[in-house]
PyMOL Python script that loads the backbone (N, CA, C, O; Angstrom):
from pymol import cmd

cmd.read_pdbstr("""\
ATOM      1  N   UNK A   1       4.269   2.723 -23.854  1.00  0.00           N
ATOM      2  CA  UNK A   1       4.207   2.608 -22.415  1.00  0.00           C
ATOM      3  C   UNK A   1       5.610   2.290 -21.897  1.00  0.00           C
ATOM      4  O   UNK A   1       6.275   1.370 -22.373  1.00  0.00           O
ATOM      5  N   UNK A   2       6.043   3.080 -20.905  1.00  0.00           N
ATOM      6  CA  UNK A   2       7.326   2.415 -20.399  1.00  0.00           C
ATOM      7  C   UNK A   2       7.471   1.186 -19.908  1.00  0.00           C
ATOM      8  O   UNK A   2       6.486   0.521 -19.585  1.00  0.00           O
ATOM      9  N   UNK A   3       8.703   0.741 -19.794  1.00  0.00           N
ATOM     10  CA  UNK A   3       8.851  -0.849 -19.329  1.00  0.00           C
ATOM     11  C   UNK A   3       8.939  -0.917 -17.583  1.00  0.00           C
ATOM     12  O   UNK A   3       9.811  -0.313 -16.959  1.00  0.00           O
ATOM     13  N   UNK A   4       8.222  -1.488 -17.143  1.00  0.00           N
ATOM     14  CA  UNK A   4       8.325  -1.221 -15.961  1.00  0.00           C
ATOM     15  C   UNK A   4      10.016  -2.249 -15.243  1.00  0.00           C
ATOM     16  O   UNK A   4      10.602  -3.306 -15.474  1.00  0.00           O
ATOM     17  N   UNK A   5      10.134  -1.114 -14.369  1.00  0.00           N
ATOM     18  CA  UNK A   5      11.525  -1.182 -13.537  1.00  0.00           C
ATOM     19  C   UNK A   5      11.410  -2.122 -12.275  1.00  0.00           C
ATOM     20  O   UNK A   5      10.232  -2.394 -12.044  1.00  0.00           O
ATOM     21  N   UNK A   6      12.315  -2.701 -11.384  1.00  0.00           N
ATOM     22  CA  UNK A   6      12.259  -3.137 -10.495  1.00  0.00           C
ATOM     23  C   UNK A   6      12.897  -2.114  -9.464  1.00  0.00           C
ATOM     24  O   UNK A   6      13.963  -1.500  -9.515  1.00  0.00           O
ATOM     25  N   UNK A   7      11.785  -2.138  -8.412  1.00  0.00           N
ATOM     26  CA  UNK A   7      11.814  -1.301  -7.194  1.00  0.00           C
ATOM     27  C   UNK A   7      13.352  -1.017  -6.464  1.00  0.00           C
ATOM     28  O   UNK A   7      13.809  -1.940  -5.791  1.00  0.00           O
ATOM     29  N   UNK A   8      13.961  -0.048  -6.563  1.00  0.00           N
ATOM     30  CA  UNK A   8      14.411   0.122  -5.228  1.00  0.00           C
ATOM     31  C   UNK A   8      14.101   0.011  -3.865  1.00  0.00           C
ATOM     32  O   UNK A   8      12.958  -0.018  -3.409  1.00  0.00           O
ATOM     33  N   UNK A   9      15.674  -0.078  -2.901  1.00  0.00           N
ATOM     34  CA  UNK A   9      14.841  -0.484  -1.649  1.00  0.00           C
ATOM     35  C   UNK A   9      13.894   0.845  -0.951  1.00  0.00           C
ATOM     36  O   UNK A   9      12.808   0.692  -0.392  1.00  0.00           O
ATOM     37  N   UNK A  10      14.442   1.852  -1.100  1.00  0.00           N
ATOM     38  CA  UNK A  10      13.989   3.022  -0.486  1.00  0.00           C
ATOM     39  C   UNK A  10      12.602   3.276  -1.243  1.00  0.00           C
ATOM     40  O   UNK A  10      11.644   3.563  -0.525  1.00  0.00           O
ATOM     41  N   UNK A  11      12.401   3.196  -2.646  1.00  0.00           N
ATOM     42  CA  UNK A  11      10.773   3.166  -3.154  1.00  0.00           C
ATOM     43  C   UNK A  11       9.676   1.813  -2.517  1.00  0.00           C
ATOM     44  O   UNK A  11       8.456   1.662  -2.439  1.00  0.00           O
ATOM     45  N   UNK A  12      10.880   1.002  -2.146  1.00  0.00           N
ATOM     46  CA  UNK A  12       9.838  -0.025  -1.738  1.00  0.00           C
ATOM     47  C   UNK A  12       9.042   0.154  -0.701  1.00  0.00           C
ATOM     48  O   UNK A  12       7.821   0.081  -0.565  1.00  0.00           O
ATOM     49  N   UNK A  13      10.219   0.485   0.257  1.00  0.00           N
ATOM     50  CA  UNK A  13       9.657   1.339   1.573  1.00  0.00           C
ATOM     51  C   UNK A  13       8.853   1.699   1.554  1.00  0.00           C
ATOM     52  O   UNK A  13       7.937   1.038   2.042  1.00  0.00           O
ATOM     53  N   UNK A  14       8.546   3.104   0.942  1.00  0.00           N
ATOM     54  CA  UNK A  14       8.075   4.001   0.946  1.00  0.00           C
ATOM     55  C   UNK A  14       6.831   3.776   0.488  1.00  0.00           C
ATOM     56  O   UNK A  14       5.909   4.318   1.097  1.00  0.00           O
ATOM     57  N   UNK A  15       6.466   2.747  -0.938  1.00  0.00           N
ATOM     58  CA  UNK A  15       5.263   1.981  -1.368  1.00  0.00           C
ATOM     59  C   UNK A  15       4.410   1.442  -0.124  1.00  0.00           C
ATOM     60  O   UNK A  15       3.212   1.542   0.144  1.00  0.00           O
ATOM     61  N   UNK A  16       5.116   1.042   0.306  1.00  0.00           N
ATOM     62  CA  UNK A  16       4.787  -0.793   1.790  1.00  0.00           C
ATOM     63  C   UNK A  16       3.858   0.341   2.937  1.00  0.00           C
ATOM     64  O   UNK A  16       2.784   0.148   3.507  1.00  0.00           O
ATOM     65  N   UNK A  17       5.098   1.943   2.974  1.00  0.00           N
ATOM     66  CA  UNK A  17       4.250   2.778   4.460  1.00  0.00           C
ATOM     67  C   UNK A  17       3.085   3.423   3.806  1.00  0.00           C
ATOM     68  O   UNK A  17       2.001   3.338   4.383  1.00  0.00           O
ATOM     69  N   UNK A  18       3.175   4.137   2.537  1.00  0.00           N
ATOM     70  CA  UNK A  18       1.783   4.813   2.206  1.00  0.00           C
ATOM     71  C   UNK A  18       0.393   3.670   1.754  1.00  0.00           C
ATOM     72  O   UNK A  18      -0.812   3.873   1.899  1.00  0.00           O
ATOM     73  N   UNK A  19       0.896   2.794   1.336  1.00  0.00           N
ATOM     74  CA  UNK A  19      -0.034   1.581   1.197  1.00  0.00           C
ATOM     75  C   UNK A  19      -0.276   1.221   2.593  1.00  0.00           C
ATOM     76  O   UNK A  19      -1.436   0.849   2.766  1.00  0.00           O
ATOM     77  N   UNK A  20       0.371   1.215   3.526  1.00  0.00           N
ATOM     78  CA  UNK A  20      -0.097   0.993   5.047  1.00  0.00           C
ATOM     79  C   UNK A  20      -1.292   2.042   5.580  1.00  0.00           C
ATOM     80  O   UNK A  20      -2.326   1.806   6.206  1.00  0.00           O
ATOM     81  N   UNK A  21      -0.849   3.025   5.186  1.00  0.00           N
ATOM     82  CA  UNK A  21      -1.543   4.356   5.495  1.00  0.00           C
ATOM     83  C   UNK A  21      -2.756   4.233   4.915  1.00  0.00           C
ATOM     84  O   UNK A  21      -3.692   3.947   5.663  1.00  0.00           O
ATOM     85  N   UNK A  22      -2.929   4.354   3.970  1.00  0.00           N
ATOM     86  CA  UNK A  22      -4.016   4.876   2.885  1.00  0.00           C
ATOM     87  C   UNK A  22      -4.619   3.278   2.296  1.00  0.00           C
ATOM     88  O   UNK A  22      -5.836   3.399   2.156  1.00  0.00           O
ATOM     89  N   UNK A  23      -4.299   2.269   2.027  1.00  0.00           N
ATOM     90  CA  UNK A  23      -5.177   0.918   1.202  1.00  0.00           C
ATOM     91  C   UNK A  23      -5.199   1.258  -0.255  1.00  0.00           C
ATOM     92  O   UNK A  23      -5.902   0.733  -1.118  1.00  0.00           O
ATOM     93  N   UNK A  24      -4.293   2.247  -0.403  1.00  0.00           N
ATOM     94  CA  UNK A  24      -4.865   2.372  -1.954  1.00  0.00           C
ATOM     95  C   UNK A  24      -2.937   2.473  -2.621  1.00  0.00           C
ATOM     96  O   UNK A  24      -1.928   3.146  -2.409  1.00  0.00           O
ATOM     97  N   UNK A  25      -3.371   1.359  -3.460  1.00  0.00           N
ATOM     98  CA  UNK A  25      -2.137   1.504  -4.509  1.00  0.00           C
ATOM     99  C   UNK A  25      -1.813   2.644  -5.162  1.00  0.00           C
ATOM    100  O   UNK A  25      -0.756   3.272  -5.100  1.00  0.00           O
ATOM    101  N   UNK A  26      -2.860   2.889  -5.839  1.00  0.00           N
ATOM    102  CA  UNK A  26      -2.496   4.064  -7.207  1.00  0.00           C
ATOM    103  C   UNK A  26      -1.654   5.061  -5.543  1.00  0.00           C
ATOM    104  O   UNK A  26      -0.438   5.159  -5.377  1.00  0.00           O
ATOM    105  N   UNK A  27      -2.332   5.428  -4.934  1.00  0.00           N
ATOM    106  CA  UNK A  27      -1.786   6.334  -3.714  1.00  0.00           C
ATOM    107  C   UNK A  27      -0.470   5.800  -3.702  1.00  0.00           C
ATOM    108  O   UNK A  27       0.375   6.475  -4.290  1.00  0.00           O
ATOM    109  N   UNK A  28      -0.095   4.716  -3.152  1.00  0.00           N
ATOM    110  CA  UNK A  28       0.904   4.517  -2.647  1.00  0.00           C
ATOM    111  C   UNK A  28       2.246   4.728  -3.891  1.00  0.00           C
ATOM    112  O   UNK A  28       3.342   5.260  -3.716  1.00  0.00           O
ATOM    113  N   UNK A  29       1.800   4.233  -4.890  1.00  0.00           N
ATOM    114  CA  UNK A  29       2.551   4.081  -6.350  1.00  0.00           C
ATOM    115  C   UNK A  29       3.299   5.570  -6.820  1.00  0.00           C
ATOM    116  O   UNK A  29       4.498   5.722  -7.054  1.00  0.00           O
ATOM    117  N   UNK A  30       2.179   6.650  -6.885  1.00  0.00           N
ATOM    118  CA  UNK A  30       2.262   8.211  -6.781  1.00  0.00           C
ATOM    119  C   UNK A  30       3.583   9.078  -5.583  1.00  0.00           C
ATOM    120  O   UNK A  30       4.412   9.973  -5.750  1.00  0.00           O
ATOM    121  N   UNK A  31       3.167   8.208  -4.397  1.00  0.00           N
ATOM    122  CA  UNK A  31       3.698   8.380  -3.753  1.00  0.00           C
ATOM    123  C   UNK A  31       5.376   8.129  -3.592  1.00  0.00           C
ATOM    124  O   UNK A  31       6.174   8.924  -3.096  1.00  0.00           O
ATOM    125  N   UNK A  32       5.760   6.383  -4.329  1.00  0.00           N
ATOM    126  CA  UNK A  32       6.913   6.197  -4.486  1.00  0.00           C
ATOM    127  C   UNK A  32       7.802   6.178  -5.520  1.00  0.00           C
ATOM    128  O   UNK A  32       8.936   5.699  -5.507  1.00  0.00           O
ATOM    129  N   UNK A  33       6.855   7.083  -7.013  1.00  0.00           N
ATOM    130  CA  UNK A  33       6.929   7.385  -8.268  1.00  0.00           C
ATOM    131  C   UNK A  33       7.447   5.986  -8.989  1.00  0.00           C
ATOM    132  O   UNK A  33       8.490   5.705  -9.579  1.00  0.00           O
ATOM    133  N   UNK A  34       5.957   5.057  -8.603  1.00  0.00           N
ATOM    134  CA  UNK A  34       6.855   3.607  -9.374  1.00  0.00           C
ATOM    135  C   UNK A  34       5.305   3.417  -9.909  1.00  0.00           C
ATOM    136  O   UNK A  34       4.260   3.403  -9.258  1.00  0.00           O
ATOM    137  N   UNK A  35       5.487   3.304 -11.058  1.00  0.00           N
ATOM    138  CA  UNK A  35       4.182   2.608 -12.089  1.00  0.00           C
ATOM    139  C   UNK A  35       3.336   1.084 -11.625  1.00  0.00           C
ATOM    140  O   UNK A  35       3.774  -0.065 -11.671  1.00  0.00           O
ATOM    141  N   UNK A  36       2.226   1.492 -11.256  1.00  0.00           N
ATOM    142  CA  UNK A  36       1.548   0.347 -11.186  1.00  0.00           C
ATOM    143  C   UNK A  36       2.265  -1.202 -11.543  1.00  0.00           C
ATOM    144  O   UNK A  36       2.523  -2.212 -10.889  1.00  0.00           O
ATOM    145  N   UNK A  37       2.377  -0.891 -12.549  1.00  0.00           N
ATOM    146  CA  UNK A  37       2.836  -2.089 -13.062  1.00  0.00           C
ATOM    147  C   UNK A  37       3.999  -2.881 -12.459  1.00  0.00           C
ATOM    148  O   UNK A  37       3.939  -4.098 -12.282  1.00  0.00           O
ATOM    149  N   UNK A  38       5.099  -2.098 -12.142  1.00  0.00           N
ATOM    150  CA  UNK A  38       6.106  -2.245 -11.639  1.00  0.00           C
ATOM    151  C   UNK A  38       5.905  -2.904 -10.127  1.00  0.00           C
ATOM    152  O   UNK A  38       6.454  -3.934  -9.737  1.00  0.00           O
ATOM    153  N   UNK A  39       5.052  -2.124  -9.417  1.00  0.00           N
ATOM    154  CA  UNK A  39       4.253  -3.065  -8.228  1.00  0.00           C
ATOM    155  C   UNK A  39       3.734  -4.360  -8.726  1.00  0.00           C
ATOM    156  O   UNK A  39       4.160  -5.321  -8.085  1.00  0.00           O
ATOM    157  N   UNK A  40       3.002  -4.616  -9.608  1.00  0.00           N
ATOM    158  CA  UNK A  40       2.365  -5.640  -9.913  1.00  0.00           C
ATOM    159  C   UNK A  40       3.514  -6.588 -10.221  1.00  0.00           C
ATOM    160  O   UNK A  40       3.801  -7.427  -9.367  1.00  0.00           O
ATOM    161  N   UNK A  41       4.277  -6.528 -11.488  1.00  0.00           N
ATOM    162  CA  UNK A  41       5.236  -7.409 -11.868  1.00  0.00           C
ATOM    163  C   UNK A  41       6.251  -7.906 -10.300  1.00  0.00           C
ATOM    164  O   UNK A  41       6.545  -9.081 -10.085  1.00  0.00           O
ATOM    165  N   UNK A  42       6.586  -6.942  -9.518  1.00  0.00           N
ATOM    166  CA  UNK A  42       7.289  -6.950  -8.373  1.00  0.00           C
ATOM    167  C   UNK A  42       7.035  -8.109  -7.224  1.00  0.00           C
ATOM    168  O   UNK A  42       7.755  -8.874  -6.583  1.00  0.00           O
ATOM    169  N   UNK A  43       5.275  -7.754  -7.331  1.00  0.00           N
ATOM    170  CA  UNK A  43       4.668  -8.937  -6.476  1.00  0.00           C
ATOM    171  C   UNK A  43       4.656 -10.076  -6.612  1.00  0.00           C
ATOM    172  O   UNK A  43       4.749 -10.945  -5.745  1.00  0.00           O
ATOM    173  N   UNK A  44       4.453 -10.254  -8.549  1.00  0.00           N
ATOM    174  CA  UNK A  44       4.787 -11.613  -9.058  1.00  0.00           C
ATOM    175  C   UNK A  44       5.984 -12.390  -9.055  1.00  0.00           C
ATOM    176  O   UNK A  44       5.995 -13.563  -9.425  1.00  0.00           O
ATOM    177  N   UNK A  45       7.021 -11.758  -8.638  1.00  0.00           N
ATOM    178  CA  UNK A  45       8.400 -12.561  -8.712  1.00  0.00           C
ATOM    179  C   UNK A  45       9.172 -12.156  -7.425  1.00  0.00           C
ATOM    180  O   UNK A  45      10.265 -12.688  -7.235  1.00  0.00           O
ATOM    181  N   UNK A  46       8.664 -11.202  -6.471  1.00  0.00           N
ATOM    182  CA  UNK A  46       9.213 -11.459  -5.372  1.00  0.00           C
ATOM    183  C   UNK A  46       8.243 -11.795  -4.347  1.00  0.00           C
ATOM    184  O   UNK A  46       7.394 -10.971  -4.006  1.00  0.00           O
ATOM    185  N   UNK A  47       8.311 -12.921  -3.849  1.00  0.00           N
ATOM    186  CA  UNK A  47       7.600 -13.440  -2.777  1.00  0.00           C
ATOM    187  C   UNK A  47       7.527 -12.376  -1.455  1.00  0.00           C
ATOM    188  O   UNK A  47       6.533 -12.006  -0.830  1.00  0.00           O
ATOM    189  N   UNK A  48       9.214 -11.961  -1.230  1.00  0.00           N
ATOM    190  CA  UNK A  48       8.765 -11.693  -0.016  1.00  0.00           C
ATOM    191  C   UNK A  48       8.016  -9.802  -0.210  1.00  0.00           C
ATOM    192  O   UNK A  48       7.577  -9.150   0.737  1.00  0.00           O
ATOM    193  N   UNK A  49       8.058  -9.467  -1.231  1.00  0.00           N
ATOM    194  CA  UNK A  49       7.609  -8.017  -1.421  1.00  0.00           C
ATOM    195  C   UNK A  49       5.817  -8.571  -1.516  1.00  0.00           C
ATOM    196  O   UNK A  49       4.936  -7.809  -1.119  1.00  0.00           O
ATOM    197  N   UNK A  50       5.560  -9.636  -1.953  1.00  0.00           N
ATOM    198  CA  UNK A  50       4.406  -9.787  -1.921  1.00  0.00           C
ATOM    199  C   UNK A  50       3.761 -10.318  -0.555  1.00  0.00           C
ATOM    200  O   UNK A  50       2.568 -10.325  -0.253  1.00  0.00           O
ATOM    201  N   UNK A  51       4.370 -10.564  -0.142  1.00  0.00           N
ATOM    202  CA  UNK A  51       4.083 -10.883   1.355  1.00  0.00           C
ATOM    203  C   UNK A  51       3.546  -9.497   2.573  1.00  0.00           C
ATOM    204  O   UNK A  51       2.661  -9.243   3.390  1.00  0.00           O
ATOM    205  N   UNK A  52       5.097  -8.775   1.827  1.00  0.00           N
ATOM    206  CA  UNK A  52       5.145  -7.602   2.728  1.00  0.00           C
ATOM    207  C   UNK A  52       3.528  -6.466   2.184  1.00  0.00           C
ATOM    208  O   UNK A  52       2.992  -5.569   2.835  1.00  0.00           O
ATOM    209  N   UNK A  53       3.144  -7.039   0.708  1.00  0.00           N
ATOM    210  CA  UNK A  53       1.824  -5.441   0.714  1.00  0.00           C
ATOM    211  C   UNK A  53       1.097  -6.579   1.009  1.00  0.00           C
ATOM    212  O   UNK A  53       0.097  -5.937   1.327  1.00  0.00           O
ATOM    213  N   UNK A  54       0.728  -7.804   1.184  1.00  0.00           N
ATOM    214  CA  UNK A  54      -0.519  -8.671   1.428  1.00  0.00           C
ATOM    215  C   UNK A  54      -0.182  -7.956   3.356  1.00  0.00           C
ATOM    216  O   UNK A  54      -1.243  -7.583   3.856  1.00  0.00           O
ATOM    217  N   UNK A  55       0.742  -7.824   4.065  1.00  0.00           N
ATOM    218  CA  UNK A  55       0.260  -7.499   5.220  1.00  0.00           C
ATOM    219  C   UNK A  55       0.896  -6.107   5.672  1.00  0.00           C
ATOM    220  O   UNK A  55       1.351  -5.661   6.725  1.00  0.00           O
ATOM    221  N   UNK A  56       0.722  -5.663   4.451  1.00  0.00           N
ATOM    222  CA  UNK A  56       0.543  -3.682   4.064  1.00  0.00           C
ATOM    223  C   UNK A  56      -0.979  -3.391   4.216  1.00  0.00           C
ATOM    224  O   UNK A  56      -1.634  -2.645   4.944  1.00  0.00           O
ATOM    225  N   UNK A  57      -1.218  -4.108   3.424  1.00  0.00           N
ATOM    226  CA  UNK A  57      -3.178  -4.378   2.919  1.00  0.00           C
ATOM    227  C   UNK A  57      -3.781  -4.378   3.899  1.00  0.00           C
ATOM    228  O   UNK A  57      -4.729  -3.594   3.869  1.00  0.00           O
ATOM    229  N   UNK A  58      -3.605  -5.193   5.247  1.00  0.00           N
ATOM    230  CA  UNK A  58      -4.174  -6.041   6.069  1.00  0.00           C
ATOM    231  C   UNK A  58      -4.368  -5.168   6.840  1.00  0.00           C
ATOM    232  O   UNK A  58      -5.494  -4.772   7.139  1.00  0.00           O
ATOM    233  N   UNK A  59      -2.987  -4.581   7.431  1.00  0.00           N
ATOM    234  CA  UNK A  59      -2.893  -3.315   8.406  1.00  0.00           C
ATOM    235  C   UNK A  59      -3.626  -2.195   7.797  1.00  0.00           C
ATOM    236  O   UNK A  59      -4.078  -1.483   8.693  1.00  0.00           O
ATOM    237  N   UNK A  60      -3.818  -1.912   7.032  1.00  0.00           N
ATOM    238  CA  UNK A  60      -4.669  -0.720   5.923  1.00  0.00           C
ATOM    239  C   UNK A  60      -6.185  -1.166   6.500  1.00  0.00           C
ATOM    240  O   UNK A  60      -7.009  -0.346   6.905  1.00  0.00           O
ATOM    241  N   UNK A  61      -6.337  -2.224   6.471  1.00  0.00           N
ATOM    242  CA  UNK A  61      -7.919  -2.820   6.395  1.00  0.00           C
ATOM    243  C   UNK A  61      -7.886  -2.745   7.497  1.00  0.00           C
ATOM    244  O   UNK A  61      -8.783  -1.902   7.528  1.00  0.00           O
ATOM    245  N   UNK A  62      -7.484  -2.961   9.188  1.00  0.00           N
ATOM    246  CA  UNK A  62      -7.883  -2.610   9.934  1.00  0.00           C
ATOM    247  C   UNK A  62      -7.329  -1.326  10.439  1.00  0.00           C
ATOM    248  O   UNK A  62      -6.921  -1.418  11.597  1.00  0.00           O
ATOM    249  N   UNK A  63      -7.225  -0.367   9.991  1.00  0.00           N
ATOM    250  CA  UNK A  63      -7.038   0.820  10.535  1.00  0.00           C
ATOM    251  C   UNK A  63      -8.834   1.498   9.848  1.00  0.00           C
ATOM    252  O   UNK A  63      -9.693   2.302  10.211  1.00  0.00           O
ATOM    253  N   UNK A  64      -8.662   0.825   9.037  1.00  0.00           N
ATOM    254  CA  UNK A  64     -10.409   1.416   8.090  1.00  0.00           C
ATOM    255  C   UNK A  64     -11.362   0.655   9.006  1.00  0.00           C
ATOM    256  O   UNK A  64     -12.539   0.982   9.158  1.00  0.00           O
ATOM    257  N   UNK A  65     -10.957  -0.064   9.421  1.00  0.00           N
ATOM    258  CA  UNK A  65     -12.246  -1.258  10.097  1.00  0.00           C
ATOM    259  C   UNK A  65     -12.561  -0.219  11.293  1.00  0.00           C
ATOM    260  O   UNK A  65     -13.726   0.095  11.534  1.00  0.00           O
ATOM    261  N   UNK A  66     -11.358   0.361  12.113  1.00  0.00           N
ATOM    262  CA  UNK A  66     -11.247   0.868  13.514  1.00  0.00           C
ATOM    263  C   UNK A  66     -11.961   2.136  13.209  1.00  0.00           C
ATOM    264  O   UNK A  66     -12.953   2.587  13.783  1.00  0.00           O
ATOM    265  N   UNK A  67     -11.422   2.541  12.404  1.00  0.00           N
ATOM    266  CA  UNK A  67     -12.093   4.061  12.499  1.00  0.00           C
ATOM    267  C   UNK A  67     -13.477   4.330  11.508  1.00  0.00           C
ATOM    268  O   UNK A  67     -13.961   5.455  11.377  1.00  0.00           O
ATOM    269  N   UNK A  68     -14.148   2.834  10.685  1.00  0.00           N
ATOM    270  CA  UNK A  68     -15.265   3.255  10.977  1.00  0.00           C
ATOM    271  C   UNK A  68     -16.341   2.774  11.875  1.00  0.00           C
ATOM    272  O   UNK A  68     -17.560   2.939  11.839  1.00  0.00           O
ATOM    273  N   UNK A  69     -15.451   2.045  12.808  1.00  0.00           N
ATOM    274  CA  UNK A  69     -16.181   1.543  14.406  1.00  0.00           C
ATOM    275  C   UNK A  69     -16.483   3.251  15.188  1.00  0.00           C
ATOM    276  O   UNK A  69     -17.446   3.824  15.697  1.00  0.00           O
ATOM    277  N   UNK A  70     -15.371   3.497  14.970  1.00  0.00           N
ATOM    278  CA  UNK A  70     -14.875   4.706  16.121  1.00  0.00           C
ATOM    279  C   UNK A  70     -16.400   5.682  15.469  1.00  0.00           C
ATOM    280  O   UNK A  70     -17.258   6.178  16.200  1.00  0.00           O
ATOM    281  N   UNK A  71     -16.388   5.718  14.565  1.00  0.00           N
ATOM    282  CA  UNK A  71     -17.175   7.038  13.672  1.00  0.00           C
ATOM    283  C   UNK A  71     -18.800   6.029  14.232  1.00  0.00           C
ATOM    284  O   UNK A  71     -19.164   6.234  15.390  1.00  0.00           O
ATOM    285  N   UNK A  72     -19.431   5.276  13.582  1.00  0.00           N
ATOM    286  CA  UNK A  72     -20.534   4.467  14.126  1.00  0.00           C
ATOM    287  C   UNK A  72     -21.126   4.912  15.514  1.00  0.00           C
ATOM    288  O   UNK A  72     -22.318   5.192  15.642  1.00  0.00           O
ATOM    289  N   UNK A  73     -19.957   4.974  16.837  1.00  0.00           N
ATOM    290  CA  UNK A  73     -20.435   4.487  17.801  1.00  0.00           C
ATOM    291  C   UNK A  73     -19.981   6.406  18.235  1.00  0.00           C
ATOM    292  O   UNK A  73     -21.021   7.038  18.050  1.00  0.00           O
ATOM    293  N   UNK A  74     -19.273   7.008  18.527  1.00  0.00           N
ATOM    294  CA  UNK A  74     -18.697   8.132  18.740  1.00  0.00           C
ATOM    295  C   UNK A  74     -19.215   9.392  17.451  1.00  0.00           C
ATOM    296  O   UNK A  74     -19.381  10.611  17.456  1.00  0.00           O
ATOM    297  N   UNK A  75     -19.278   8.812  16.917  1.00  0.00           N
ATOM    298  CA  UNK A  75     -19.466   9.929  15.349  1.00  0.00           C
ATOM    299  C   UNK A  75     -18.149  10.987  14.821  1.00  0.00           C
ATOM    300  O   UNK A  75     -17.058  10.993  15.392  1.00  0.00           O
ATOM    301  N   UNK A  76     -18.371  11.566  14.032  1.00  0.00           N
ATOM    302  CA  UNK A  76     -17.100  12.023  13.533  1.00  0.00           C
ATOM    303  C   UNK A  76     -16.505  13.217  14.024  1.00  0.00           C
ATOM    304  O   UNK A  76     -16.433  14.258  13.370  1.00  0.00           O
ATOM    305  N   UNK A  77     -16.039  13.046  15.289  1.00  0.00           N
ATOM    306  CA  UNK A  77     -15.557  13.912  16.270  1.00  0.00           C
ATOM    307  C   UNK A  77     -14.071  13.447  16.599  1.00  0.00           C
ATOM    308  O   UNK A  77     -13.834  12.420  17.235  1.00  0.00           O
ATOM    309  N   UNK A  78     -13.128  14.273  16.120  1.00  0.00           N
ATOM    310  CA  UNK A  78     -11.497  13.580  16.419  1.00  0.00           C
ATOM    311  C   UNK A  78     -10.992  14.725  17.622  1.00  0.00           C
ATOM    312  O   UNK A  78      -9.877  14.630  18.135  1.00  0.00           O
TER     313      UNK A  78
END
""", "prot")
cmd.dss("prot")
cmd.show_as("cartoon", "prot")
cmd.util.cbc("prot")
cmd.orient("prot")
């Protein structure tokens, strides 16, 4: 298994917006060609990167919250 690397700033980015987008790691990870792991270890020793996907996550969770209000009450008409 490779050893996982520590993020660049531009992969970090790029992790933090598709994890904003989508709620899903493996997505976001694919997206910034950085191994799970490398997120994981990342979170554990940098506070503020862990800060930044705990309110990556958050914003993820209510964009899912909104639009399955929107779908409920409107139905799936965009």
């Amino acid at each position: 298994m490779a050893r996982p690397r520590k993020m660049s700033p531009r992969k970090t980015q790029l992790f933090l917006q598709v994890l904003r987008a989508t709620c899903n790691v493996r997505t976001a990870c694919r997206a910034a060609a950085v191994a799970r792991s490398t997120v994981y270890l990342e979170r554990s020793r940098n506070p503020e990167f862990a800060e930044a996907m705990h309110w990556a996550l958050e914003e993820a969770v209510d964009l899912l919250e909104a639009e399955v209000l929107r779908r409920a009450f409107i139905g799936d008409v965009k």
